[in-house]
C-alpha positions in Angstrom: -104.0 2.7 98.6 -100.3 2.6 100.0 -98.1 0.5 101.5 -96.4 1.3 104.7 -92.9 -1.2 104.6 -91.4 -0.9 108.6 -88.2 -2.0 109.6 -88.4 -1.9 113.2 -85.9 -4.2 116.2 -87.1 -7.5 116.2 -88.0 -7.0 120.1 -90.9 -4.6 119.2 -92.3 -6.7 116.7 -95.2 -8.0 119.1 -95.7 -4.8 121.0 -96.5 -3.1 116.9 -98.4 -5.6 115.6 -100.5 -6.0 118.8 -100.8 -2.0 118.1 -101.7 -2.1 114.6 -104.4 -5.2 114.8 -105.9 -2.9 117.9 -106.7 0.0 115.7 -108.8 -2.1 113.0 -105.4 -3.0 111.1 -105.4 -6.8 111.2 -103.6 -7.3 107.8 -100.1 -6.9 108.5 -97.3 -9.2 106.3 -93.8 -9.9 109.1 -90.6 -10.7 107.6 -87.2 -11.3 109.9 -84.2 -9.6 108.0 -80.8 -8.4 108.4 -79.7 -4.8 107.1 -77.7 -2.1 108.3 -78.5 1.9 107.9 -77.0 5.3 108.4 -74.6 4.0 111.3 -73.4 1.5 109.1 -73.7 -1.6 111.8 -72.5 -1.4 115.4 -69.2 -1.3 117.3 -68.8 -2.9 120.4 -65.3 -3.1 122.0 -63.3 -4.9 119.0 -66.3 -6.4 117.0 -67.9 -5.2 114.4 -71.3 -6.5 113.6 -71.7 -5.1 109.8 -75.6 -6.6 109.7 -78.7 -6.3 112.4 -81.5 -8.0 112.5 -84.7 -6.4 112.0 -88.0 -7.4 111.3 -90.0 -5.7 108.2 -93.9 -5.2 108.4 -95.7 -4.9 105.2 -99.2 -3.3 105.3 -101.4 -1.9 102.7 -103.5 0.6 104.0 -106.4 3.3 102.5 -104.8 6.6 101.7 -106.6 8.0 105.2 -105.2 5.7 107.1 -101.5 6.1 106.7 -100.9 8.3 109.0 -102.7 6.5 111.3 -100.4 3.1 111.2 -97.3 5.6 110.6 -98.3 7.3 114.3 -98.6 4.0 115.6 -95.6 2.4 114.9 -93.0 5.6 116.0 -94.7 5.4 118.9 -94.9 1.3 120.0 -91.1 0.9 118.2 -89.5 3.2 119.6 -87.0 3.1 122.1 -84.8 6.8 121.7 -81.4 5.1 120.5 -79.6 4.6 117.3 -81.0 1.9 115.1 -85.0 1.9 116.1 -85.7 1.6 112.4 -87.5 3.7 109.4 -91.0 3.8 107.5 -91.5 4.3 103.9 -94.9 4.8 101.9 -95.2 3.5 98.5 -98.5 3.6 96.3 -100.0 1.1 95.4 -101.8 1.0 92.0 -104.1 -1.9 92.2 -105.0 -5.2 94.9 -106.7 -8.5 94.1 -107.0 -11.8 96.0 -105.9 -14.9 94.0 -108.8 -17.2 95.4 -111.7 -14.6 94.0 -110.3 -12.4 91.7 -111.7 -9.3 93.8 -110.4 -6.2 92.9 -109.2 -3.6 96.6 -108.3 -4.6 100.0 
């Protein structure tokens, strides 16, 4: 298994999601947060805004399937211009759910 952590503009949040549940991937954790990557915030005129918001996704998919939501979301969140967000894949070692004790996704 491996989790698939998004941070994509909040404005595409729907348009990903939407994506994601229409290709079988209805598990999907949403956070809202602020951050700020390679460009270091934005300039505009005289203000500089240090942290954007962004909205993370969480989703723990079957090793085959990564590429899959990774394909997905490049394609619904972007938009072609500095700050559309980044992916990383971490593994996972182990899933249960609290109410039954059941061991995977």
């Amino acid at each position: 298994m491996k989790m698939v952590r998004a941070f994509i503009r909040p404005e595409k949040e729907q348009e990903v999601v939407l994506a994601l549940e229409g290709a079988g991937l209805p598990s999907v954790t949403k956070m809202p947060v602020f951050g700020r990557g390679k460009q270091k915030g934005l300039q505009v005129g005289p203000i500089h805004y240090d942290e954007l918001p962004k909205t993370l996704l969480m989703i723990v998919v079957d090793d085959q399937d990564v590429n899959k939501v990774v394909s997905i979301i490049q394609q619904k969140a972007r938009t072609g211009f500095i700050g559309d967000g980044k992916i990383f894949i971490s593994p996972v070692e182990a899933a249960y759910t609290v109410r039954t004790g059941e061991e995977g996704l």
